[in-house]
Structure formats: structure tokens, C-alpha cells
C-alpha positions in Angstrom: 9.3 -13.8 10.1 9.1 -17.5 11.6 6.8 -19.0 13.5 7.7 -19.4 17.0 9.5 -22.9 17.7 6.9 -24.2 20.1 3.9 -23.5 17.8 2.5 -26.7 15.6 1.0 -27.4 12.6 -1.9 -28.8 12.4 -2.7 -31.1 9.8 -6.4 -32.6 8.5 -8.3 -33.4 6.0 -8.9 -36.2 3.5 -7.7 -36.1 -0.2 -7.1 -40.0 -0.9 -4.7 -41.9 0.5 -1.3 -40.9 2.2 -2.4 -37.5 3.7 -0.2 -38.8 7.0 3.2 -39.3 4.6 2.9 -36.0 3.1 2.8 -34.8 6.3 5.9 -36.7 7.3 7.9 -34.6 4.3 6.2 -31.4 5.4 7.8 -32.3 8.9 11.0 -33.2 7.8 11.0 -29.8 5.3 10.2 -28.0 8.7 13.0 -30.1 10.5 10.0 -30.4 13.3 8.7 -34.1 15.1 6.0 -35.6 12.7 3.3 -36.9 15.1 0.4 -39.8 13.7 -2.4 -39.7 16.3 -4.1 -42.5 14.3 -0.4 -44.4 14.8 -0.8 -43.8 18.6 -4.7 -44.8 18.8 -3.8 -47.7 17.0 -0.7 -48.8 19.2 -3.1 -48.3 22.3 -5.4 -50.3 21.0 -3.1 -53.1 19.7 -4.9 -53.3 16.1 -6.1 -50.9 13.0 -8.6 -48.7 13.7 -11.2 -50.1 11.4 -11.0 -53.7 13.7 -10.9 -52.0 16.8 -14.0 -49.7 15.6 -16.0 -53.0 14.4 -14.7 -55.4 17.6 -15.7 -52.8 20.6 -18.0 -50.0 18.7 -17.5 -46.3 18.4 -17.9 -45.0 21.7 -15.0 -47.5 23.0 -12.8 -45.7 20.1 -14.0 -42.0 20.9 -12.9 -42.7 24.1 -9.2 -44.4 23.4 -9.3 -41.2 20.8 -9.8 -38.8 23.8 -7.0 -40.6 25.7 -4.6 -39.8 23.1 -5.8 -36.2 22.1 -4.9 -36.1 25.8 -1.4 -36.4 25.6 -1.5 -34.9 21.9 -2.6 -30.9 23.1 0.6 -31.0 25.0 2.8 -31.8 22.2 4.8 -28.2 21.0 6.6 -27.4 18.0 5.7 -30.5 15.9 3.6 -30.9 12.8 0.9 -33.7 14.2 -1.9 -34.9 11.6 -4.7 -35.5 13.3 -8.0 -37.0 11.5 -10.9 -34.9 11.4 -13.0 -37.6 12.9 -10.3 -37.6 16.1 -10.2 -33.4 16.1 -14.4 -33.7 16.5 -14.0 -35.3 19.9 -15.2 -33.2 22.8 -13.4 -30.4 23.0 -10.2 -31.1 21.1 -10.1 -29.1 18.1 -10.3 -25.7 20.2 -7.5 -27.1 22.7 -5.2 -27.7 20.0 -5.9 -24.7 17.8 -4.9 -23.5 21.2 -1.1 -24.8 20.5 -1.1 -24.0 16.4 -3.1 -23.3 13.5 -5.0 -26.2 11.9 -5.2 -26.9 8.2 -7.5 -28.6 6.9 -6.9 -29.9 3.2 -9.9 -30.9 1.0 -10.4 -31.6 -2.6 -13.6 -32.0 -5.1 -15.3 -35.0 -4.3 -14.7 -36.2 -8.0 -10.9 -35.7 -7.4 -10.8 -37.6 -3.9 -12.4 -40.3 -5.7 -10.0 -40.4 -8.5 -7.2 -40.6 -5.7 -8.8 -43.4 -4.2 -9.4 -45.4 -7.6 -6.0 -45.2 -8.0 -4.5 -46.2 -4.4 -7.4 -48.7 -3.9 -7.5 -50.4 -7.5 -9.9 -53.0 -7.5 -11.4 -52.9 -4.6 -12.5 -49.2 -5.4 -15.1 -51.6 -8.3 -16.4 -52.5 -5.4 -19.6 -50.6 -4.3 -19.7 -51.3 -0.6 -15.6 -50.3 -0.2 -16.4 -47.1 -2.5 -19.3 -46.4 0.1 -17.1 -46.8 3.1 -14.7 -44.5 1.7 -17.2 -41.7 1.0 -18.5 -42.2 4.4 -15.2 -41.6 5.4 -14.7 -38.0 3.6 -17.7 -36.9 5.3 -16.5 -37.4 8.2 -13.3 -36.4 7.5 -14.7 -33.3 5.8 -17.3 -32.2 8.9 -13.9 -30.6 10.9 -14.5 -27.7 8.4 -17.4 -26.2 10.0 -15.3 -25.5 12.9 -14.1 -21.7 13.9 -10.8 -20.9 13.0 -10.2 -24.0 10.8 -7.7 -23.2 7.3 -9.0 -24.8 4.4 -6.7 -25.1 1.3 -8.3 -26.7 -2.0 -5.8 -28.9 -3.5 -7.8 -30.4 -6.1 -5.3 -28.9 -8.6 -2.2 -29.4 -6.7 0.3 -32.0 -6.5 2.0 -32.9 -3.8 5.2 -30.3 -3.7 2.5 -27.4 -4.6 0.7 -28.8 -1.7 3.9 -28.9 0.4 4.9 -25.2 -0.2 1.2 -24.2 0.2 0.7 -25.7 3.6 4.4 -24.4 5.4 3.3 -21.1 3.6 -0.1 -21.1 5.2 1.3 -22.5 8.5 4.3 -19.6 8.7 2.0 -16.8 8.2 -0.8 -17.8 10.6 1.4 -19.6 13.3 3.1 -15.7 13.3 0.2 -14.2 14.3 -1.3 -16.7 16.7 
């Protein structure tokens, strides 16, 4: 049995790098929109997040975050990928578990930072960049203490397992939610 059409996936986590392109294919496998709240923070700020979270501070982004989860928890029948840093402001994560199950994907720590050796090359040699990027799985990671939050392990996954285990996970919950 199928989801029903106006029911989203959720998508979260940190892995390594390109967590918002795989969920781009798992969109286009579903034939559903593919929404990048990061992509839509970052047009309303007019920069990457990292400058605009360095020029104006962290409450000025938790509120342009806000702004934007906003318009998000209206969004139907799309797979949206939302950071887990974004789903921890206010009340967000249990408005939009509201409109679909959310999935959070995690790894070992050991195999996250073998992802990011690779995507980040040399600059992963560097201690203060390797640092910022643990930082950034933390905070990433926190979403999972959250009720009703589905955690798959892909440690030992590449990307098509991950792929068919996510629109497998998403078909059977979004069914009974």
C-alpha cells in the first residue's frame, strides 16, 4: 500500500557530505518535489550559512531558520531535507512530523569521518576544520533524541542501499501516520 500523495519525507541527519543530493535522487525515485531548507535559508539571507552565522550570530540565523520552517510545515507531498540543527528550532520538528515521518540517517563517527576525509581532502589535515565538522555532527546528531524520530544506520550502506532503505522506511510509516 502507498503512502498517501500529500504525506512527506522527512530527511535528516549527517553522514559526510551530500546528504541533500541523495535526497534529490530519493525525490526524483519518488517522482515528489525535493525541497533544501538550507538552499532557502541561504537565499533569504543572500550568503552560505556559515558567513551569515559568523557576520550576524546564531540567534539572527535561528530566527531566518524559523522564517523558513514557516513556510516549510506547509509544504505536502515532497521529500524536504531539513538539517537537524534547523528541525531543533522551537517547535518545528513536531509540526512537521505533523505532515510526514522523519528520518534521520546516522553513521559511526569513525565512518562520518572517513566520508569527510575523502570529500574534504586536505583541509580535513587540518585540526581546526576536522573540529568544526565534528561540531557539526553533534549537532546534527542531537535531532535523535526527539519522539517519533526514524533512525537508519548506514554505516555499512552505500548510497542505492541507502536509497531503497529510506523509500522503504518512508512507505511503511508514512502508511500508517
Amino acid at each position: 500500500m502507498l503512502p498517501p500523495p500529500d504525506r512527506n519525507l522527512i530527511l535528516t541527519g549527517y553522514i559526510g557530505a551530500n546528504l541533500p543530493a541523495l535526497g534529490q535522487r530519493i525525490a526524483e525515485r519518488l517522482r515528489m518535489p525535493f525541497v533544501n531548507t538550507d538552499i532557502h535559508i541561504e537565499a533569504r539571507a543572500g550568503m552560505l550559512l556559515t558567513d551569515f552565522r559568523d557576520r550576524y550570530g546564531e540567534s539572527r540565523l535561528k530566527t531566518l531558520e524559523a522564517e523558513v520552517m514557516q513556510d516549510t510545515v506547509l509544504r505536502r507531498g515532497s521529500v524536504i531535507f531539513i538539517s537537524g540543527h534547523t528541525l531543533m528550532v522551537g517547535d518545528y520538528a513536531q509540526r512537521i512530523q505533523q505532515t510526514g515521518p522523519v528520518i534521520c540517517l546516522v553513521a559511526t563517527l569513525d565512518s562520518v569521518l572517513q566520508r569527510l576525509h575523502l570529500t574534504l581532502g586536505a583541509r580535513y589535515h587540518n585540526p581546526s576544520e576536522r573540529a568544526l565538522a565534528v561540531g557539526q555532527l553533534k549537532r546534527e546528531w542531537a535531532v535523535r533524541k526527539l519522539d517519533g524520530i526514524h533512525v537508519i544506520d548506514v554505516t555499512t550502506m552505500n548510497e542505492a542501499e541507502i536509497l531503497e532503505a529510506v523509500v522503504a522506511l518512508w512507505q511503511r510509516v508514512a502508511v500508517n501516520s
